[in-house]
LONU-288441 format. One record per residue (C-alpha): y negated, z, x; residue in one letter. Coordinates in steps of 0.2 Angstrom, whole numbers. Layout:
<nodes>
NODE    yy    zz    xx res
NODE     Y     Z     X   A
...
</nodes>
This chain:
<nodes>
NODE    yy    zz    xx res
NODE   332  -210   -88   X
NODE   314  -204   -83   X
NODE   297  -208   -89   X
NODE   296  -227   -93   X
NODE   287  -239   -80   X
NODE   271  -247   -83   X
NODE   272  -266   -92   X
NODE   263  -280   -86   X
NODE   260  -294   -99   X
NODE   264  -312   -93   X
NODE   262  -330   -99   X
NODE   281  -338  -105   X
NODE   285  -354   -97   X
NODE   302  -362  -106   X
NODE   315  -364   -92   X
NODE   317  -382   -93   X
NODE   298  -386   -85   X
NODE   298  -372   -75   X
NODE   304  -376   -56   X
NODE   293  -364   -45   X
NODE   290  -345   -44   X
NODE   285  -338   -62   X
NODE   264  -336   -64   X
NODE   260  -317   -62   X
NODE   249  -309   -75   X
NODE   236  -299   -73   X
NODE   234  -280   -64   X
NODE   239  -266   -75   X
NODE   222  -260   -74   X
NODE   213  -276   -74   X
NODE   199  -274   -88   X
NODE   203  -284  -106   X
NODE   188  -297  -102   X
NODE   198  -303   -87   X
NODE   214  -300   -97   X
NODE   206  -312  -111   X
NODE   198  -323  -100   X
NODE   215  -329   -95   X
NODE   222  -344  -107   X
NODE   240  -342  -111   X
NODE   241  -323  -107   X
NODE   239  -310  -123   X
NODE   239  -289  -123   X
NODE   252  -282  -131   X
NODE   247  -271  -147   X
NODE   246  -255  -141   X
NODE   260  -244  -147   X
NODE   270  -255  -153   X
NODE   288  -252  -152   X
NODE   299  -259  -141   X
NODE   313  -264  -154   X
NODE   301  -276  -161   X
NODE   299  -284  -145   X
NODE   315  -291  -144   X
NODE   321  -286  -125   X
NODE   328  -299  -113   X
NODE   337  -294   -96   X
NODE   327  -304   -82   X
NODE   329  -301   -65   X
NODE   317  -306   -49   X
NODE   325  -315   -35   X
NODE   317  -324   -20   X
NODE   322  -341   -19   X
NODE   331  -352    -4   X
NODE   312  -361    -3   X
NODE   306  -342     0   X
NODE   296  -342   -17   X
NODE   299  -329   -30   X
NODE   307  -334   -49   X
NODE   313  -324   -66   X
NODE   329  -326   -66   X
NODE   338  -323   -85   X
NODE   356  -326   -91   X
NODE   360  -343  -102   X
NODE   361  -331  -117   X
NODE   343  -325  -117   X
NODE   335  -342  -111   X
NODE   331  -347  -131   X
NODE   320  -332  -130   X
NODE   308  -339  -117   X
NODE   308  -356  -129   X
NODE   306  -345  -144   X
NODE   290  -335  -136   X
NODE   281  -353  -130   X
NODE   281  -361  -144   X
NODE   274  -346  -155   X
NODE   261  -344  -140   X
NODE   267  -324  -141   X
NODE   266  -311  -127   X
NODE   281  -309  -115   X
NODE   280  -292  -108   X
NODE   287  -286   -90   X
NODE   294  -272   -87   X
NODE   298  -264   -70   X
NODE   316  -256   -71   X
NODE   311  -236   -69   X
NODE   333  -230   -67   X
NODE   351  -238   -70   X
NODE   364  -241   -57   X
NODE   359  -258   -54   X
NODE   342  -254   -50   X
NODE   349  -241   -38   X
NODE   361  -252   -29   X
NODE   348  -266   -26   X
NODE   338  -254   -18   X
NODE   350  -247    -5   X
NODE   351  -264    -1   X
NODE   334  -270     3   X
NODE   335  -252    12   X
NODE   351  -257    22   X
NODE   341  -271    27   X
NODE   327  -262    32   X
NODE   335  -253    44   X
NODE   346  -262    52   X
NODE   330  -272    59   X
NODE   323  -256    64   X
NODE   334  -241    65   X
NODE   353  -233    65   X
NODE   365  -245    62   X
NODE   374  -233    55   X
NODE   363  -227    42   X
NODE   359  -244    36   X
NODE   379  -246    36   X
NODE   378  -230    21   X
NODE   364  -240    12   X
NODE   373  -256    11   X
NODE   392  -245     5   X
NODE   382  -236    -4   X
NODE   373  -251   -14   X
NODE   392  -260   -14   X
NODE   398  -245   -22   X
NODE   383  -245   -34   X
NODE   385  -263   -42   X
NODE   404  -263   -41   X
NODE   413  -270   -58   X
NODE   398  -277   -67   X
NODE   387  -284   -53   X
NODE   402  -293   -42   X
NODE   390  -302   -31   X
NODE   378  -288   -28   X
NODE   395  -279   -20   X
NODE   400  -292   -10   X
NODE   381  -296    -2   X
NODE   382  -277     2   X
NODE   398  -277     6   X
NODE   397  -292    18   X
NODE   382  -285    26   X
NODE   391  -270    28   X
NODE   405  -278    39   X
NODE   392  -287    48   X
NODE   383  -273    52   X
NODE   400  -263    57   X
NODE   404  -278    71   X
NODE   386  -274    79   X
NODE   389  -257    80   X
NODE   407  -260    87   X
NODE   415  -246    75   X
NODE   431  -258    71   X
NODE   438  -246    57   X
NODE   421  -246    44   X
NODE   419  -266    49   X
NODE   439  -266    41   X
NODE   434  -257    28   X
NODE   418  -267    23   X
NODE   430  -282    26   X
NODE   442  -278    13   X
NODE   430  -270     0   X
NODE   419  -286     0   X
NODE   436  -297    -2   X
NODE   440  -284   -18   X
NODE   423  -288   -24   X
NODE   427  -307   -22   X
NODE   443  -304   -34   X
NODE   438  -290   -43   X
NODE   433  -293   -64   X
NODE   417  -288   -71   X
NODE   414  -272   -80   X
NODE   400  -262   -85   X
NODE   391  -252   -75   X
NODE   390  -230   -78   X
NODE   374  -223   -79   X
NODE   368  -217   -63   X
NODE   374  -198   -61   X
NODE   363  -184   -57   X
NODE   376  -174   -49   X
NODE   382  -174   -32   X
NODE   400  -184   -30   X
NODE   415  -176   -25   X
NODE   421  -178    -7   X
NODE   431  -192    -9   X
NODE   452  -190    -6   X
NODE   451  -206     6   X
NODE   439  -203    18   X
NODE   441  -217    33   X
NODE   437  -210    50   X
NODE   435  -221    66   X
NODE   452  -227    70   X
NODE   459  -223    56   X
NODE   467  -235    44   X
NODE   456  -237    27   X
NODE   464  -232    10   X
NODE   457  -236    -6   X
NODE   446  -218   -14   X
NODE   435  -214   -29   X
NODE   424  -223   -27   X
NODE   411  -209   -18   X
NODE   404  -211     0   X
NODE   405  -198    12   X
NODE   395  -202    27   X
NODE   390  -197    45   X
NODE   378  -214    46   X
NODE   372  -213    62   X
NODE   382  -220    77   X
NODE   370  -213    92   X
NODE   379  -196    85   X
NODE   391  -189    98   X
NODE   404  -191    87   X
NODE   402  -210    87   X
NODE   411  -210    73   X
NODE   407  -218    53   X
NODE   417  -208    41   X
NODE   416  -217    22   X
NODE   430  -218     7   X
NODE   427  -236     0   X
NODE   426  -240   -19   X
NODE   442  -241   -31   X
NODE   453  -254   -26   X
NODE   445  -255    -7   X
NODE   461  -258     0   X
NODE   463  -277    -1   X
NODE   481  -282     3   X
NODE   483  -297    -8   X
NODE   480  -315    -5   X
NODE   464  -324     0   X
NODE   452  -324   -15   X
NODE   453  -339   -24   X
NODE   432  -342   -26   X
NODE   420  -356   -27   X
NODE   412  -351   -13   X
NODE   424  -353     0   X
NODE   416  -353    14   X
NODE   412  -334    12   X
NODE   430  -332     7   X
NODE   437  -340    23   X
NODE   422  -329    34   X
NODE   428  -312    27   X
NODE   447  -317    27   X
NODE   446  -324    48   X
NODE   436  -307    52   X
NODE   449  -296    42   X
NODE   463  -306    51   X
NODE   455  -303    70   X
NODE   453  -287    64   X
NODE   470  -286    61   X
NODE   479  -296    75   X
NODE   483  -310    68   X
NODE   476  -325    77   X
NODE   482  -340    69   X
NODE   476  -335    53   X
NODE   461  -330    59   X
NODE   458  -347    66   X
NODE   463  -356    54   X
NODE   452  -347    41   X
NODE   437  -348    55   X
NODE   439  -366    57   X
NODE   436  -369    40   X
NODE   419  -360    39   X
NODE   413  -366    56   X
NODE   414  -385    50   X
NODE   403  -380    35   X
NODE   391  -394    33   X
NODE   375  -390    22   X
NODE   358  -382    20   X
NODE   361  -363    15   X
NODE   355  -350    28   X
NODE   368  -338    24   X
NODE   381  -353    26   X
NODE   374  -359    42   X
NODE   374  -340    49   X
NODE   392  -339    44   X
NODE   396  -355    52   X
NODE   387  -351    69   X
NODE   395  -336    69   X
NODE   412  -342    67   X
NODE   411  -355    79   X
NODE   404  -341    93   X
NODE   421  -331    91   X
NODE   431  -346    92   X
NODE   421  -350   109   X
NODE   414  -366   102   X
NODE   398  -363   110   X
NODE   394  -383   106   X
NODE   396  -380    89   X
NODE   387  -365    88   X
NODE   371  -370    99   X
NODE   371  -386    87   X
NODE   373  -376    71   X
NODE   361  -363    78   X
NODE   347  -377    80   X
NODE   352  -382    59   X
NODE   351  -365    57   X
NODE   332  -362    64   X
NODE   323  -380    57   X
NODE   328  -375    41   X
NODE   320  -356    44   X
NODE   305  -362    51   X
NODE   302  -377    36   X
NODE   305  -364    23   X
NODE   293  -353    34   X
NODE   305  -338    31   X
NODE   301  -324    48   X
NODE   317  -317    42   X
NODE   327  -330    44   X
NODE   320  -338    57   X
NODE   321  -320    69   X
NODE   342  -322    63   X
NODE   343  -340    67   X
NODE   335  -336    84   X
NODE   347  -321    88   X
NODE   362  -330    86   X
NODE   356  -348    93   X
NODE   350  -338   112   X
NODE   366  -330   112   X
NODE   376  -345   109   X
NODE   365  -356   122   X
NODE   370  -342   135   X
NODE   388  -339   130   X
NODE   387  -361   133   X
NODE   382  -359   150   X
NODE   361  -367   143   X
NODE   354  -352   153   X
NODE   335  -361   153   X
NODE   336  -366   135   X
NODE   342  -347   129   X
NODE   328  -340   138   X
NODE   316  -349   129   X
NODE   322  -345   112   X
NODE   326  -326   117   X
NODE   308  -324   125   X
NODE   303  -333   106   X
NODE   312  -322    96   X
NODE   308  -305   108   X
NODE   287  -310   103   X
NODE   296  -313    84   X
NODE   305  -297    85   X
NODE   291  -286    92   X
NODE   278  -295    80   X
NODE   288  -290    66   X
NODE   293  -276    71   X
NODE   311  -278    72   X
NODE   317  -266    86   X
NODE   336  -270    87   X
NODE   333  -290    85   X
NODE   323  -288   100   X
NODE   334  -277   109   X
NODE   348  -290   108   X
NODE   335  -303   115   X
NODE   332  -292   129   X
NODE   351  -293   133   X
NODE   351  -310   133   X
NODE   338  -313   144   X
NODE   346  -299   155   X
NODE   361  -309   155   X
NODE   350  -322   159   X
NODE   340  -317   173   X
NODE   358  -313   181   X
NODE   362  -329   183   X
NODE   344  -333   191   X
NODE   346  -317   202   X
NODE   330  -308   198   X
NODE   337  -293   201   X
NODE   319  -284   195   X
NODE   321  -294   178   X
NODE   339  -289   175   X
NODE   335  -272   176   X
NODE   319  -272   166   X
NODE   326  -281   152   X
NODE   342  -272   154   X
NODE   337  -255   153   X
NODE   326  -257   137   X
NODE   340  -266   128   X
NODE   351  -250   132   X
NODE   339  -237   126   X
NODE   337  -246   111   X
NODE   356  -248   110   X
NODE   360  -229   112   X
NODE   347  -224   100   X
NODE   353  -233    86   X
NODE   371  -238    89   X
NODE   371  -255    95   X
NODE   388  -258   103   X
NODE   386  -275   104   X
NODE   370  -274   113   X
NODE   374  -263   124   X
NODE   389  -271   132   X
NODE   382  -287   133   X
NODE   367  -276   143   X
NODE   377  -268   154   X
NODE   386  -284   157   X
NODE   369  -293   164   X
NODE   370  -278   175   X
NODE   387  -280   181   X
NODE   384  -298   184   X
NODE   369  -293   194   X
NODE   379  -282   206   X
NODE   390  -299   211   X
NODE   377  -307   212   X
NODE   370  -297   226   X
NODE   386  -295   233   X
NODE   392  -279   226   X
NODE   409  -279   217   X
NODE   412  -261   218   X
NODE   395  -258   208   X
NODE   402  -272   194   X
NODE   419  -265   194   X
NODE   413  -247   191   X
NODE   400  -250   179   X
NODE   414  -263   168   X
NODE   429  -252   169   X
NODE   424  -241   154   X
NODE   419  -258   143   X
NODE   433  -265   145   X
NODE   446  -251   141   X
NODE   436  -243   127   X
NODE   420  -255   125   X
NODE   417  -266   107   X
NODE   432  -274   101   X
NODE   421  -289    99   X
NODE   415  -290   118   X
NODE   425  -284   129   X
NODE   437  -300   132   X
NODE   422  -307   135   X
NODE   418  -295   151   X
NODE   438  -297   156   X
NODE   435  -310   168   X
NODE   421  -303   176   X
NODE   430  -286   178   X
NODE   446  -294   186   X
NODE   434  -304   200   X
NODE   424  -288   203   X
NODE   441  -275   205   X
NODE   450  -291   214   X
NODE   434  -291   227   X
NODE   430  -272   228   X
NODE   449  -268   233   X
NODE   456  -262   214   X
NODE   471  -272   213   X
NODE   481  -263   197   X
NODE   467  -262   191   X
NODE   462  -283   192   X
NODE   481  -285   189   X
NODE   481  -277   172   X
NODE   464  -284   166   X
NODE   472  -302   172   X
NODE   487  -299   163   X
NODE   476  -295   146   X
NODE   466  -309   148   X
NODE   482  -320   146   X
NODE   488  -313   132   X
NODE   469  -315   125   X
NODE   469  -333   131   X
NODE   487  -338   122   X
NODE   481  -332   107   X
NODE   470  -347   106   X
NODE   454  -337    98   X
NODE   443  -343   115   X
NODE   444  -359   121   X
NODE   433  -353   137   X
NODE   447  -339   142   X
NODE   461  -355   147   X
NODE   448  -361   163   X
NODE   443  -343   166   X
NODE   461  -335   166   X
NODE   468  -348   181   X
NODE   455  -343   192   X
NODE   459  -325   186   X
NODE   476  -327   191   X
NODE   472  -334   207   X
NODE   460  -322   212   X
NODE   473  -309   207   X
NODE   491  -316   217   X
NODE   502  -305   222   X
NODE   505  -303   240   X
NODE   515  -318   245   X
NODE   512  -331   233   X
NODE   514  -348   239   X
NODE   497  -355   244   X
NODE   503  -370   232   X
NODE   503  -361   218   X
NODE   486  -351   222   X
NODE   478  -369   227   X
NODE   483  -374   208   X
NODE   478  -363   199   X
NODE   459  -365   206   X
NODE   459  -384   202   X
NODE   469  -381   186   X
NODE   451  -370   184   X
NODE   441  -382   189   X
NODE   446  -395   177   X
NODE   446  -383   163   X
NODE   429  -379   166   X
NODE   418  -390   149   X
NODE   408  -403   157   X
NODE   389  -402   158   X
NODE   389  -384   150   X
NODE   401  -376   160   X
NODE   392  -377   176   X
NODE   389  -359   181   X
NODE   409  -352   178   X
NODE   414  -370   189   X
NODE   402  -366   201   X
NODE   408  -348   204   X
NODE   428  -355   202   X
NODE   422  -367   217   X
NODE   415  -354   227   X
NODE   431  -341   224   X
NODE   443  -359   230   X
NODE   432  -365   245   X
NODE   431  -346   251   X
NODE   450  -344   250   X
NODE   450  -363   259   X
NODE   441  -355   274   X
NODE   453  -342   275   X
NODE   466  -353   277   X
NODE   458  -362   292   X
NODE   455  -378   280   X
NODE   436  -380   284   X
NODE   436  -400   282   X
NODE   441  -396   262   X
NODE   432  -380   260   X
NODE   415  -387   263   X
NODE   419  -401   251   X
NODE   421  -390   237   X
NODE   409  -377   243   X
NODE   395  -389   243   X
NODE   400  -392   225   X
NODE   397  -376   221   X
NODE   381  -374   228   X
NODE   377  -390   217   X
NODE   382  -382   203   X
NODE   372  -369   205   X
NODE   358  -376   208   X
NODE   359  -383   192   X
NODE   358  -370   182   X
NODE   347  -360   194   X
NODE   357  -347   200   X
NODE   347  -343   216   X
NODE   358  -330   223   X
NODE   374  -338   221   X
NODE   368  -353   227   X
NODE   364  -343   243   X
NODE   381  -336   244   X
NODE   388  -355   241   X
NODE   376  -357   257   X
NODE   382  -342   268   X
NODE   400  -348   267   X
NODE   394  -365   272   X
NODE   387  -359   285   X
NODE   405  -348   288   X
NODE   415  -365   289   X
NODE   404  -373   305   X
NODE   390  -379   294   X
NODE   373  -379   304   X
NODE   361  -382   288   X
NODE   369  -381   271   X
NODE   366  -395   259   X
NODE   350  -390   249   X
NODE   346  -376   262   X
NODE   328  -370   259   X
NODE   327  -355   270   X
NODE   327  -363   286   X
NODE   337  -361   302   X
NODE   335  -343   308   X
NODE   321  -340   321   X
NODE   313  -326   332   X
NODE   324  -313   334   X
NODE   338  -319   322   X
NODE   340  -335   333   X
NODE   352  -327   344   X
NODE   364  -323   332   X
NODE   379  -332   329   X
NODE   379  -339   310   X
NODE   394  -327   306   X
NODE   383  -311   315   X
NODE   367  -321   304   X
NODE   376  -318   285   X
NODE   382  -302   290   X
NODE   365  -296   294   X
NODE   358  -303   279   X
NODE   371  -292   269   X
NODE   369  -278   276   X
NODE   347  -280   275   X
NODE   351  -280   256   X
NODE   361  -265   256   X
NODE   376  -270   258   X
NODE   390  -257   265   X
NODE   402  -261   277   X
NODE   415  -258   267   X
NODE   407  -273   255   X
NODE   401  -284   267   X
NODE   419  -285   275   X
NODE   426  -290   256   X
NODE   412  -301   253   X
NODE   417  -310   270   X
NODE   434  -308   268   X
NODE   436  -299   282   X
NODE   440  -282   286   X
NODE   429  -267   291   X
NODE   435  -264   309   X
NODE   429  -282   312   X
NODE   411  -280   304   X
NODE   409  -264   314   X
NODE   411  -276   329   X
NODE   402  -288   323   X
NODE   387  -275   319   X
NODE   388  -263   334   X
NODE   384  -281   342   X
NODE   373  -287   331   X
NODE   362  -272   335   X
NODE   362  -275   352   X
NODE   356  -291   352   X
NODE   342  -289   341   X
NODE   339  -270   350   X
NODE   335  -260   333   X
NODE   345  -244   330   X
NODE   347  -243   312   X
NODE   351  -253   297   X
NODE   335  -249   291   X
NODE   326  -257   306   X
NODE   338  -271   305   X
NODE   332  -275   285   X
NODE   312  -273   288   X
NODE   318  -286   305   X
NODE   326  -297   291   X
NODE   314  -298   280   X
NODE   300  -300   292   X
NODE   308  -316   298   X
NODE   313  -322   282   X
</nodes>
């Protein structure tokens, strides 16, 4: 098994008084005076033969309190008792070899890289570690395993997080057998390799990997270990909380929503202390769309990390709670805690955690409308993203960027750069970006195209996995109606949005349903009730700080006869720009942010001939030439 390690002498402490990390002895190549000087701690007899010093199996583990322990089996604990009260020598070795050894450190490897590196390499560590410590280590597999399917879901690659799903759950049933000796040949290819989009069948046990996802390919090819292919019943475990986590992923993975909610349901009501619980549980409740429940769990979740002073678990706990605050509409609140854990990420250096902090204070800053900030944040998050395969970061990136685009005005720009995330983008996102898509086609002209996502998002939305999707689906639905609807029934479905809409958290997605309703109000000559709910609109966003839609809320104001909007802070126009009408005003704003005609006509809800007439006139009025003069004109007065 190779040459032996080096042992380390240490004082024995019996169990029973032992609560804390076990005392360290002295450096290998500390002199014997120092050695001596130690009370309690004695030097071996050099040469003398292992059998006589009767073996126990320990094992160094980091506690829940971040302190370090000797951990032995019930069996082997009289040893300890035995070795105190003869004040004899307890020797430590360092395991030099075996299969257990080997699996615990593809793990540690796993994790390494998943902080900084390929998802999909640390994917082949954590397999490879599961395969490893299958049989007689059940729980080292399934904490592979589990990270494994964790890992997976980042990386979007549905077919290895299915795999990981049901190889942990084997590992949860499986019976305890010993280990082989590690193998100093090179495994077989194995006879059920699982390629992306494949379905996973049990193999030898072997791995054969292509780990890393920024590979063209962009596919992970692995055979699981014997038996990977879990088709019975949810294990039956004392820790059921993990049980009901891995059983709801493998059942969203599989298209089967009410288990899966009724297993998520379970494991997001988990009340207690453990990091890895409270991780699960935030989880959960963020893919059931209980963004309460995860922002409060989340909070749990980062005490307990910062009271135990764990920078691991604390940079966790603040990746999950920033994205929860945003998917809850707490814009403000996720940006402290992403800018936290971006300094926490970059400290450490933990590249891909703060890639995923840059998206969300991308997604954001989109809501703010700093355009500059989007992009900044954006496009470092997606450079990240493509060089080690972060799915999940990478979408929710290029989301900020779509939202961005509407924000300025620019549907066509959104609609283009969500189409290919919504038909081919992570499994785990893309309903997410459906709404945003339909709005951004239904506004840039597409109308199969905001048909199809509209009629997506309903199915998405019955199969009760996202409480969000019901509020955002009506105003879907009315943004998307057909070509002689009853106004009724459009007029409906806005307020059905409205009222669907969480209070207090939901204040951006009402806001943007309020603007959608009082613009299609003003189109049907109904100014009286358009600026009612337009000027809730602009209220809502002023809440939650979304400059450029609140200017937006303000421009259609302004559309429906109103002088000064409620909150105006820019000022009745002046100079040059006082001689426009207010409809000539917002259209020369448009187009002095880049705006084409063709946008500025669907932004308006008008159509092209008409701001061509309204420009042509424009132009005269104000004597410039071109758009360009008419933007430097803009901005001077503004």
């Amino acid at each position: 098994m190779g040459r032996r390690a080096p042992e380390h002498p240490a004082r024995a402490a019996p169990p029973a008084r032992r609560t804390g990390p076990p005392q360290a002895g002295p450096e290998p190549h500390a002199p014997p005076s120092d050695r001596a000087a130690r009370p309690g701690v004695h030097t071996p007899a050099v040469g003398a033969p292992l059998a006589d010093r009767r073996p126990l199996a320990a094992t160094l583990r980091r506690l829940d309190d971040g302190s370090l322990a000797l951990v032995v089996t019930a069996a082997d604990a009289h040893l300890l008792h035995e070795a105190t009260r003869a004040d004899t020598t307890v020797t430590l070795r360092v395991a030099n070899g075996g299969t257990e050894h080997a699996a615990r450190a593809a793990l540690a490897r796993g994790r390494r890289t998943l902080a900084d590196g390929p998802l999909g390499d640390a994917y082949a560590s954590f397999t490879l570690a599961g395969v490893l410590a299958a049989g007689a280590v059940p729980a080292l597999a399934l904490a592979a395993y589990t990270a494994a399917a964790d890992t997976a879901w980042a990386a979007g690659d549905r077919a290895a997080c299915t795999a990981a799903l049901e190889s942990a759950l084997a590992a949860m049933s499986a019976p305890t057998r010993p280990l082989a000796a590690p193998s100093n040949t090179a495994p077989s290819d194995p006879p059920g390799t699982i390629k992306a989009g494949a379905t996973p069948k049990p193999s030898n046990g072997h791995l054969h990997l292509r780990p890393n996802l920024s590979d063209p390919s962009g596919t992970i090819e692995m055979g699981g270990p014997p038996g990977a292919r879990f088709e019975g019943n949810r294990p039956d475990t004392p820790d059921t909380q993990l049980a009901d986590y891995l059983w709801g992923l493998a059942a969203l993975l599989r298209e089967s929503p009410a288990e899966a909610i009724a297993s998520l349901r379970r494991v997001a009501a988990f009340a207690g202390d453990s990091p890895d619980a409270l991780h699960r549980a935030s989880a959960a409740a963020l893919i059931l769309g209980d963004t309460d429940d995860a922002c409060r769990i989340g909070l749990r979740a980062l005490a307990i990390a910062r009271d135990r002073d764990r920078p691991d678990l604390t940079a966790r706990a603040l990746e999950y709670l920033a994205y929860a605050e945003m998917r809850a509409g707490r814009h403000a609140r996720a940006r402290t805690h992403a800018r936290e854990g971006l300094d926490e990420a970059l400290r450490t250096g933990r590249a891909n955690t703060a890639a995923h902090h840059r998206a969300v204070l991308a997604l954001s800053a989109s809501v703010a409308g700093d355009t500059a900030e989007v992009e900044a944040h954006a496009n470092a998050a997606l450079d990240t993203a493509r060089h080690c395969g972060l799915g999940q970061t990478g979408a929710l990136a290029e989301w900020a960027l779509a939202r961005s685009d509407l924000a300025r005005g620019a549907p066509d720009a959104a609609a283009a750069r969500l189409a290919g995330l919504v038909s081919q983008g992570h499994f785990g996102v893309r309903h997410l970006l459906l709404p945003c898509f339909a709005e951004a086609a239904a506004l840039a002209g597409r109308e199969q195209e905001a048909q199809a996502a509209a009629r997506e998002l309903k199915l998405w939305a019955a199969s009760g996995l996202d409480r969000a999707a019901q509020a955002q689906l009506a105003r879907v639905e009315a943004l998307t109606a057909a070509p002689g609807t009853p106004p009724e029934a459009i007029d409906a479905l806005y307020l059905r949005a409205i009222r669907l809409h969480p209070n207090g958290s939901g204040d951006f997605e009402r806001a943007r349903t309020q603007l959608h309703h009082g613009k299609w109000l003003r189109r049907r000559r109904r100014p009286l009730l358009a600026r009612a709910v337009l000027r809730e609109a602009l209220h809502g966003f002023e809440r939650c700080g979304a400059a450029l839609w609140a200017e937006q809320a303000r421009q259609e104001l302004r559309a429906t006869g109103e002088q000064r909007a409620a909150g105006e802070r820019r000022g009745p126009a002046t100079g040059a720009l006082a001689a426009l009408t207010p409809h000539q005003l917002r259209i020369a704003r448009l187009v002095a942010t880049g705006a084409t005609n063709r946008e500025v006509a669907r932004s308006l809800s008008l159509s092209v001939r008409t701001v061509d007439h309204h420009l042509r006139n424009i132009f005269a009025s104000l004597g410039v030439r071109s758009r360009v003069e008419l933007a430097r004109l803009v901005a001077d007065t503004a």
